[in-house]
TORTIMAR-131743 format. One record per atom (N, C-alpha, C, CB): residue number from 0; residue in three letters; atom name; z negated, x, y negated. Coordinates in steps of 0.02 Angstrom, whole numbers, plus 32768, in hexadecimal, padded with zeros to 4 digits. Glycine has a CB too. Layout:
N
<pt NUM ALA CA <Z X Y>>;
...
end
This chain:
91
<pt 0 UNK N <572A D9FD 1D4F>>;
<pt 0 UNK CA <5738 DA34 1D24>>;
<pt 0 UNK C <577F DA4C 1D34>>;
<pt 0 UNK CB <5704 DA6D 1D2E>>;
<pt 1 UNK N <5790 DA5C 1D0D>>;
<pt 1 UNK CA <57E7 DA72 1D0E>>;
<pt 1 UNK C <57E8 DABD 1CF1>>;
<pt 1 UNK CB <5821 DA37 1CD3>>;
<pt 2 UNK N <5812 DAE6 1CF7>>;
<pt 2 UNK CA <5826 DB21 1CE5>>;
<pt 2 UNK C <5862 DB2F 1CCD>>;
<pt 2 UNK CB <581D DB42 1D0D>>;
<pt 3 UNK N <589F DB35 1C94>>;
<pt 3 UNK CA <58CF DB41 1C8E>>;
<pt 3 UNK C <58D5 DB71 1C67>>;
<pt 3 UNK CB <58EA DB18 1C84>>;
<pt 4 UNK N <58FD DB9C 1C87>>;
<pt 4 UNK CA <58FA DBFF 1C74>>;
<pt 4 UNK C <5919 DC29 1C9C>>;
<pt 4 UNK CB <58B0 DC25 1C79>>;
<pt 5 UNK N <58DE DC12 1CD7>>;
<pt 5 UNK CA <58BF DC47 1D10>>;
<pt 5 UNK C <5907 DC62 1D31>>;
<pt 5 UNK CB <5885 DC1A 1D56>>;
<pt 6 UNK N <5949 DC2C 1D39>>;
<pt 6 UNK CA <5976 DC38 1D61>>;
<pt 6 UNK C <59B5 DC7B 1D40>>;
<pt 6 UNK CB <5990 DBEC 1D6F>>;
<pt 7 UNK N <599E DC7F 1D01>>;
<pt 7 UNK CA <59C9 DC9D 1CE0>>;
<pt 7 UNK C <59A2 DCDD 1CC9>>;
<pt 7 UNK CB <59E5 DC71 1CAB>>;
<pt 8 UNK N <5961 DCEC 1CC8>>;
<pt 8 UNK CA <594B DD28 1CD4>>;
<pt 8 UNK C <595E DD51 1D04>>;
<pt 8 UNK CB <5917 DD24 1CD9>>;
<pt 9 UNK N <5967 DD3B 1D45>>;
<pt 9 UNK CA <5972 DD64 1D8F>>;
<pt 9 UNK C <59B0 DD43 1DAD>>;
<pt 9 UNK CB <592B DD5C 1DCB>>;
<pt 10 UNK N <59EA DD40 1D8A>>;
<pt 10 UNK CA <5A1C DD19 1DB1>>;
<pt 10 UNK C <5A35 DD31 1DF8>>;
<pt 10 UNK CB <5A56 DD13 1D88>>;
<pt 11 UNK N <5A48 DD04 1E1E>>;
<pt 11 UNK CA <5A64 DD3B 1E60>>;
<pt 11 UNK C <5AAB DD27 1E69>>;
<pt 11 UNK CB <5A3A DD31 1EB4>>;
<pt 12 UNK N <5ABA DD70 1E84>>;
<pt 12 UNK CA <5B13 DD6B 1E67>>;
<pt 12 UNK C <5B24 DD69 1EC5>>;
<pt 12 UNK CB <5B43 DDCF 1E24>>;
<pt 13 UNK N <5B0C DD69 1EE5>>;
<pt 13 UNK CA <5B1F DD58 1F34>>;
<pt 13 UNK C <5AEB DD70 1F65>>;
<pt 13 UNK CB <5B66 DD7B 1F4B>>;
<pt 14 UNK N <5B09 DD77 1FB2>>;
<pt 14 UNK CA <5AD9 DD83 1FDB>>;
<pt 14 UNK C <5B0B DDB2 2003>>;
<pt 14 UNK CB <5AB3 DD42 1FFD>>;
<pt 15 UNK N <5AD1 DDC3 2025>>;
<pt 15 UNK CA <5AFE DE05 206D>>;
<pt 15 UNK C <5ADD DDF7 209C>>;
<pt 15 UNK CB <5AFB DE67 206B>>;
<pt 16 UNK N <5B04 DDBB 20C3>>;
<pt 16 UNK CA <5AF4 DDAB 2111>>;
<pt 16 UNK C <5AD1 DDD8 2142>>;
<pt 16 UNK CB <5B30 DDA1 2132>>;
<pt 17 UNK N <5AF4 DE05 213C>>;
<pt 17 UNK CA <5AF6 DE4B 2171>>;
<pt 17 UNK C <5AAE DE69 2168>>;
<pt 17 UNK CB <5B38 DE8E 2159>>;
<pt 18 UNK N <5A96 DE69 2118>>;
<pt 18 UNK CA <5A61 DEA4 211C>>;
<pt 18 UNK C <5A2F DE6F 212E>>;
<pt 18 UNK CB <5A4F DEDA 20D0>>;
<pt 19 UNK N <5A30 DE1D 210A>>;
<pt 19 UNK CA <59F6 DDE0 212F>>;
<pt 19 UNK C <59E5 DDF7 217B>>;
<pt 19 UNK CB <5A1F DD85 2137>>;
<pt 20 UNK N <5A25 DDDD 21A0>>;
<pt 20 UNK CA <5A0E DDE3 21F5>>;
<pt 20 UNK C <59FD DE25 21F7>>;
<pt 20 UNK CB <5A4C DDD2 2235>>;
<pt 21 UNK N <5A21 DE64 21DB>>;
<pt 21 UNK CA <59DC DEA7 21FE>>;
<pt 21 UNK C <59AC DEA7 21E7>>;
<pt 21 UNK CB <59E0 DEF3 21FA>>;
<pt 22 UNK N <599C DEA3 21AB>>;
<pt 22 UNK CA <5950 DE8E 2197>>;
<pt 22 UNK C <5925 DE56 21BA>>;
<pt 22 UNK CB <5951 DE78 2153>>;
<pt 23 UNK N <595E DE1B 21E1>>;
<pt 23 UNK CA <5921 DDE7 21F2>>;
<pt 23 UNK C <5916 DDBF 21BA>>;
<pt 23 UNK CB <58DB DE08 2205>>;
<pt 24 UNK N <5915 DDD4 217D>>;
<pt 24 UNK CA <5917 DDA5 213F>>;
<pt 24 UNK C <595D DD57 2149>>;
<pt 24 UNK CB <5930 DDE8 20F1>>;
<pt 25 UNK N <5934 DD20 212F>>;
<pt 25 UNK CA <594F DCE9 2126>>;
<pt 25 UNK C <598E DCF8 20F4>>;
<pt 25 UNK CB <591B DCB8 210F>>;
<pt 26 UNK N <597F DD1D 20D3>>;
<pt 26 UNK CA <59D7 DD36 20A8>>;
<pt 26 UNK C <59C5 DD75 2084>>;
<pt 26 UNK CB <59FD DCF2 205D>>;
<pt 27 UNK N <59F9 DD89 205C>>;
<pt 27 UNK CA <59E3 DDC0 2041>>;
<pt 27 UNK C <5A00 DDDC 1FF5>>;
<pt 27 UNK CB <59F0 DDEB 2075>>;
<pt 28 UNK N <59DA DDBB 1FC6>>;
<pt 28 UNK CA <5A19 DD98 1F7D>>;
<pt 28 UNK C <5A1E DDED 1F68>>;
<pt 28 UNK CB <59E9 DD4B 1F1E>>;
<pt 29 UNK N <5A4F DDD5 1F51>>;
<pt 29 UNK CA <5A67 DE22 1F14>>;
<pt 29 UNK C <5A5B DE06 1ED0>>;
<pt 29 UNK CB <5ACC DE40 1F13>>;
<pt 30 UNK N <5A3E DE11 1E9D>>;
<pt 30 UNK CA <5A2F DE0B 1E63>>;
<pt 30 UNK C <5A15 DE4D 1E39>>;
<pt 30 UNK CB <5A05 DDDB 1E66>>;
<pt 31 UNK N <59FE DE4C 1E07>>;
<pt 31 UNK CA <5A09 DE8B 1DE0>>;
<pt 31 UNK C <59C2 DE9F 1DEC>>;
<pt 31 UNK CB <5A23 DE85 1D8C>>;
<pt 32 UNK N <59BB DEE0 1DD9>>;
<pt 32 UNK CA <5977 DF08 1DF5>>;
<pt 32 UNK C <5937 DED8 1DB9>>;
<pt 32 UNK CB <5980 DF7D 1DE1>>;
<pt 33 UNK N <5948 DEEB 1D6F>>;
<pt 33 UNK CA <5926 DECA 1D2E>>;
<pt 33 UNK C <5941 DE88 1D10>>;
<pt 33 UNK CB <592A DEFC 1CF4>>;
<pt 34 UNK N <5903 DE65 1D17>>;
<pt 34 UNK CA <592A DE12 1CFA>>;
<pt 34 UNK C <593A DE30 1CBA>>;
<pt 34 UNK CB <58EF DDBC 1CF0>>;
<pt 35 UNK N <5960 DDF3 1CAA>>;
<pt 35 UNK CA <5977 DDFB 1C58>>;
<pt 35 UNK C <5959 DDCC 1C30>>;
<pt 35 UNK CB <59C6 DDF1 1C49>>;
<pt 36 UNK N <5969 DDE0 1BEE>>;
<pt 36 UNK CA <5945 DDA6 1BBA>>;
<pt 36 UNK C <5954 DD62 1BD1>>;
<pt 36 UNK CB <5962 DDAA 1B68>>;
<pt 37 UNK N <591C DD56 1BD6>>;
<pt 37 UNK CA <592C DD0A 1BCE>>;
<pt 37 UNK C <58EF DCDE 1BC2>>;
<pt 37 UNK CB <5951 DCEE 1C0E>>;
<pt 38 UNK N <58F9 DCAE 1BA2>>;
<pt 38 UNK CA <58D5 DC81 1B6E>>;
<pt 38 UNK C <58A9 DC35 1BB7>>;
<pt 38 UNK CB <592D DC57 1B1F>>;
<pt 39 UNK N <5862 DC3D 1BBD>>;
<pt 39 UNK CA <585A DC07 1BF6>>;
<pt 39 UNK C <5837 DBDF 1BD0>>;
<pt 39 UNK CB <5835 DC1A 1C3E>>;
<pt 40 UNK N <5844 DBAC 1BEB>>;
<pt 40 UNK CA <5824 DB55 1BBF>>;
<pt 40 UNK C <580E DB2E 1C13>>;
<pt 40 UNK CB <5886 DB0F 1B81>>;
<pt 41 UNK N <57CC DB33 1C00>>;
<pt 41 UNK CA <5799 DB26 1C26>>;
<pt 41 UNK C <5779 DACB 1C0B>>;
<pt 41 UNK CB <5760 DB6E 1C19>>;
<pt 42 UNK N <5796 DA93 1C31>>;
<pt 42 UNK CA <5795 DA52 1C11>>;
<pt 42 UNK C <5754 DA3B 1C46>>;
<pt 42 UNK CB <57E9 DA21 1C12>>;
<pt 43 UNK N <570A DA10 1C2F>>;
<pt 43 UNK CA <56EC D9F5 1C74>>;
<pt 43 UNK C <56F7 D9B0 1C46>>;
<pt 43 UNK CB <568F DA12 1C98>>;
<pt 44 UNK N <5700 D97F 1C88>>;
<pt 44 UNK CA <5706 D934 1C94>>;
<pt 44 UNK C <56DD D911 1C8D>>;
<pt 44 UNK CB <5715 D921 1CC6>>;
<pt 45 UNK N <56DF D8DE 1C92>>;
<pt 45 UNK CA <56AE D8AA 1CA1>>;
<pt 45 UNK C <5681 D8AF 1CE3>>;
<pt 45 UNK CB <56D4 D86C 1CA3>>;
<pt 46 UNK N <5641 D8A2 1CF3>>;
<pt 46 UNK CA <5641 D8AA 1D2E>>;
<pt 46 UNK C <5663 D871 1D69>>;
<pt 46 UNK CB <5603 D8B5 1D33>>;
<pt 47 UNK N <565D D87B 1DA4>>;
<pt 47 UNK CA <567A D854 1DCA>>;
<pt 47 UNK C <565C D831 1DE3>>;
<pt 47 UNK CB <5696 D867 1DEC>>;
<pt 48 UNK N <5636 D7ED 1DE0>>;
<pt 48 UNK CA <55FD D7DF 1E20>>;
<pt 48 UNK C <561E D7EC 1E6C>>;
<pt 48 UNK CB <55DF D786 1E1E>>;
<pt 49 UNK N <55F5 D7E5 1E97>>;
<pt 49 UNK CA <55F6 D7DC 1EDC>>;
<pt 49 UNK C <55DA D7A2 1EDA>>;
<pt 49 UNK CB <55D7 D80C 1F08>>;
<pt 50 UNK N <560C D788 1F15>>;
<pt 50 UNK CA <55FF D730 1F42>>;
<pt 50 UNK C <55AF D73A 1F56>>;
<pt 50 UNK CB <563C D71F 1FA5>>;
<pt 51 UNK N <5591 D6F7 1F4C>>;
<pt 51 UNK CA <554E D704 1F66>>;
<pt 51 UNK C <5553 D6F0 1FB2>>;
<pt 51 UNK CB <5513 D6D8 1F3D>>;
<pt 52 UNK N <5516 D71A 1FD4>>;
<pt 52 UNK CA <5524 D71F 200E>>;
<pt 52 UNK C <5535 D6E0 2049>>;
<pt 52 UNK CB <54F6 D742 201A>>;
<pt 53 UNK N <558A D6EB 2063>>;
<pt 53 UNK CA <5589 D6D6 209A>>;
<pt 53 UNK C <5575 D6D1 20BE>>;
<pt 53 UNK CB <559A D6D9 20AA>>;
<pt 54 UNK N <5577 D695 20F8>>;
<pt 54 UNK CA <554F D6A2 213F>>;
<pt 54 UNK C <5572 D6C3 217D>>;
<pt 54 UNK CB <5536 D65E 215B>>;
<pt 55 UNK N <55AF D69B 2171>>;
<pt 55 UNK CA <55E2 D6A3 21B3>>;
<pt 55 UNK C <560E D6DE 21A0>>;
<pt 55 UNK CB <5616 D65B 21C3>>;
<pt 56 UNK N <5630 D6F5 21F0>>;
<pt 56 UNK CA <565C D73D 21E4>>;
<pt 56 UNK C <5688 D725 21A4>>;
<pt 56 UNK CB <5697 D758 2231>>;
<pt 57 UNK N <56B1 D6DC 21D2>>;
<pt 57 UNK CA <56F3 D6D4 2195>>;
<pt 57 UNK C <56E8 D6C5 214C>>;
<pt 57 UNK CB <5722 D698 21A7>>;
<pt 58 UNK N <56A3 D6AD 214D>>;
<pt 58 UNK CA <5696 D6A7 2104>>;
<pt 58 UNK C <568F D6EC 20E0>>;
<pt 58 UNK CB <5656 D67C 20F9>>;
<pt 59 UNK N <5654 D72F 20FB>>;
<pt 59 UNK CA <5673 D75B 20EA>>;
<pt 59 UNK C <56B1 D787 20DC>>;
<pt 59 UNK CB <5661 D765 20FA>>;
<pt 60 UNK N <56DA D77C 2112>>;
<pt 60 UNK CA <5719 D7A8 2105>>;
<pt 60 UNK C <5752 D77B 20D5>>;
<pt 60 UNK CB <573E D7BE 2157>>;
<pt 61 UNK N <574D D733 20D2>>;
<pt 61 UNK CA <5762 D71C 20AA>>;
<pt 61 UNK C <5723 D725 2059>>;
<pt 61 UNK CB <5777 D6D9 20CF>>;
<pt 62 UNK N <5707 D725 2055>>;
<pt 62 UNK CA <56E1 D747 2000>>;
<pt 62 UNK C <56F7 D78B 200E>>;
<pt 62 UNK CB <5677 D744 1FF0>>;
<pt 63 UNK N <56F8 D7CE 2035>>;
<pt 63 UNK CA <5715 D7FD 201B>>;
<pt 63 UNK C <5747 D7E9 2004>>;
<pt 63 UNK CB <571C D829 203C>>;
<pt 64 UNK N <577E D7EB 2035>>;
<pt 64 UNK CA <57C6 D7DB 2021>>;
<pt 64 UNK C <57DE D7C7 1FD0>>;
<pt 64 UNK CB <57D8 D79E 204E>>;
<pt 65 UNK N <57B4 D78C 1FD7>>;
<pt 65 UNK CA <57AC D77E 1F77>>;
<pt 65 UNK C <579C D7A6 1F52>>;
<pt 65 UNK CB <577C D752 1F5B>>;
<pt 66 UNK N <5764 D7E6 1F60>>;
<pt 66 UNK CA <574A D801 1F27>>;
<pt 66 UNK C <575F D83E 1F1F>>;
<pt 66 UNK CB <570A D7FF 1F23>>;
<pt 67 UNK N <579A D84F 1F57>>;
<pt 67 UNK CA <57C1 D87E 1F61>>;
<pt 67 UNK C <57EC D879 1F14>>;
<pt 67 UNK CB <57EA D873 1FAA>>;
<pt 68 UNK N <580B D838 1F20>>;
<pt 68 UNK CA <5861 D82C 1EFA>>;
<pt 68 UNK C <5835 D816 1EC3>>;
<pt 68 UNK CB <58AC D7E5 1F20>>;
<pt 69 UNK N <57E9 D809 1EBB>>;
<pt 69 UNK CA <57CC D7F3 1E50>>;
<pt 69 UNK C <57E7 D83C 1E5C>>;
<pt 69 UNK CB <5756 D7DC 1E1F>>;
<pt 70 UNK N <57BE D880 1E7A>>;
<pt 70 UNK CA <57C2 D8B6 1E52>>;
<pt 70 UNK C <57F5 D8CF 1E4E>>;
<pt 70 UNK CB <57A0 D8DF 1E5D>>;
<pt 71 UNK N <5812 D8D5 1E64>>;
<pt 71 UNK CA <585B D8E5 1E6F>>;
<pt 71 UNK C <588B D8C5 1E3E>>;
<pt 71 UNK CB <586F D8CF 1EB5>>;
<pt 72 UNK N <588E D88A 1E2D>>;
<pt 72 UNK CA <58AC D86A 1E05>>;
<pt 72 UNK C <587D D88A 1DA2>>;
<pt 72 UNK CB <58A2 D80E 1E29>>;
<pt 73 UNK N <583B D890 1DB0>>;
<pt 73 UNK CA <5812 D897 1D6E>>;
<pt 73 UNK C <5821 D8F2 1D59>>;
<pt 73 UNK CB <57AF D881 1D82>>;
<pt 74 UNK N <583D D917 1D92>>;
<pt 74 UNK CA <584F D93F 1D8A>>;
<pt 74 UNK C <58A5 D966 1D5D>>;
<pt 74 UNK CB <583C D93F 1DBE>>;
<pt 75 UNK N <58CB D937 1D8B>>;
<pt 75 UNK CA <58FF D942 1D76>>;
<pt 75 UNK C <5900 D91B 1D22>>;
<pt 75 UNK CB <5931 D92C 1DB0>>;
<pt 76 UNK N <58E5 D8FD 1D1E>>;
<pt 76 UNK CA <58D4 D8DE 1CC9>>;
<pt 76 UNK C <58B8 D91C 1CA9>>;
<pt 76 UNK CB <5890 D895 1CC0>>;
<pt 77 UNK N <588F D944 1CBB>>;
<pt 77 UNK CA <5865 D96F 1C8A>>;
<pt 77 UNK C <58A5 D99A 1C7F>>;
<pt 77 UNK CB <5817 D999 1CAA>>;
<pt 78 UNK N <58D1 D9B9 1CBD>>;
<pt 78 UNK CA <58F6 D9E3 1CC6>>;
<pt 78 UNK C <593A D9E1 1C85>>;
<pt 78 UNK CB <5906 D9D9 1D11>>;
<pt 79 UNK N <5957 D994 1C95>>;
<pt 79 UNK CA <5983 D98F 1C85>>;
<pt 79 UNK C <5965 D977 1C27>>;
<pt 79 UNK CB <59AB D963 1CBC>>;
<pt 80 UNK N <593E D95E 1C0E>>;
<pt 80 UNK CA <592A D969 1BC5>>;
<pt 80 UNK C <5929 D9B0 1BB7>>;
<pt 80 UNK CB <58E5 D94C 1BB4>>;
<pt 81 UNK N <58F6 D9D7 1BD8>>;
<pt 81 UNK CA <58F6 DA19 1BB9>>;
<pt 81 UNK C <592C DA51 1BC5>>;
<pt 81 UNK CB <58BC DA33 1BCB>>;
<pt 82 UNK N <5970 DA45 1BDA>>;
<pt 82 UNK CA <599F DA54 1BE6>>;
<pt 82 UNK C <59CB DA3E 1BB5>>;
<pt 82 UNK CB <59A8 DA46 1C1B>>;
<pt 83 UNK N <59D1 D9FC 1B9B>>;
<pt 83 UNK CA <59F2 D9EC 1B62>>;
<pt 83 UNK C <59D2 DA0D 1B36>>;
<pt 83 UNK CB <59F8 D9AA 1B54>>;
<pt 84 UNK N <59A5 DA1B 1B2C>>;
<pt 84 UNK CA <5977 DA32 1ADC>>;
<pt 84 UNK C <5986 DA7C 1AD2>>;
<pt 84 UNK CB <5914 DA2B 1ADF>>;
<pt 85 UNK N <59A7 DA84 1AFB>>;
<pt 85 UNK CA <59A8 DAEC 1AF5>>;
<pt 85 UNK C <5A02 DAFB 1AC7>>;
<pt 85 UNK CB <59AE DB24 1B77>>;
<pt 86 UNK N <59FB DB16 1AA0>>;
<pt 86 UNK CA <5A2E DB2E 1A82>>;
<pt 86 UNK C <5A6A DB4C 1A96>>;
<pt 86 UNK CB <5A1A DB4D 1A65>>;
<pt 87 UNK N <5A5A DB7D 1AC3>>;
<pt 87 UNK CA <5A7B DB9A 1AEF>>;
<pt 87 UNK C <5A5C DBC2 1B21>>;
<pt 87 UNK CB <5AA1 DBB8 1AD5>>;
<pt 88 UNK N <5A87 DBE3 1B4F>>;
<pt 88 UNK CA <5A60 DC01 1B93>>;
<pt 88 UNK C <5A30 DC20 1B84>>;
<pt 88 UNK CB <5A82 DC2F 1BBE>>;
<pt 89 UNK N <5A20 DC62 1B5E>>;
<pt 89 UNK CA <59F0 DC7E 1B53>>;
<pt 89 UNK C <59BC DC7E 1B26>>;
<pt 89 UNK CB <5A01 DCA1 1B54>>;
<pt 90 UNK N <59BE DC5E 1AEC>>;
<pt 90 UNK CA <599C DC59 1AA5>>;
<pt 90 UNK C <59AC DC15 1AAF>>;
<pt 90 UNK CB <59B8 DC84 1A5C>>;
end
């Protein structure tokens, strides 16, 4: 499933180091209080199979590894079609 929208509803315009580490927070974005209009196109894929089950470690971590870069690769396809299809940023 893919999402293209979401990033332009809540954009973030930077971060403030300083207030992350006193908070303890991993960062700390500045972005606007209310998202703005924006138009989301919600695309689902094909499904993906999974390798049927391995026996050995390397055979597992080699079938993840693979089914890492199908989705990953089946992703950036959904992304990059429904990215061409949009008119412009918002509408």
């Amino acid at each position: 499933m893919a999402v293209v929208g979401a990033e332009e509803a809540v954009p973030g315009f930077g971060e403030i180091p300083f207030l992350a580490g006193l908070l303890d927070l991993p960062r700390f974005p500045v972005a606007p209080l209310f998202p703005f209009p924006a138009k989301w196109t919600v695309t689902i894929g094909e499904p993906i199979p999974a390798p049927v089950g391995p026996e050995t470690r390397a055979q597992r971590a080699d079938a993840t590894g693979g089914l890492c870069a199908r989705t990953r690769a089946a992703l950036q396809d959904l992304l990059d079609r429904e990215l061409g299809r949009r008119d412009n940023l918002f509408w």
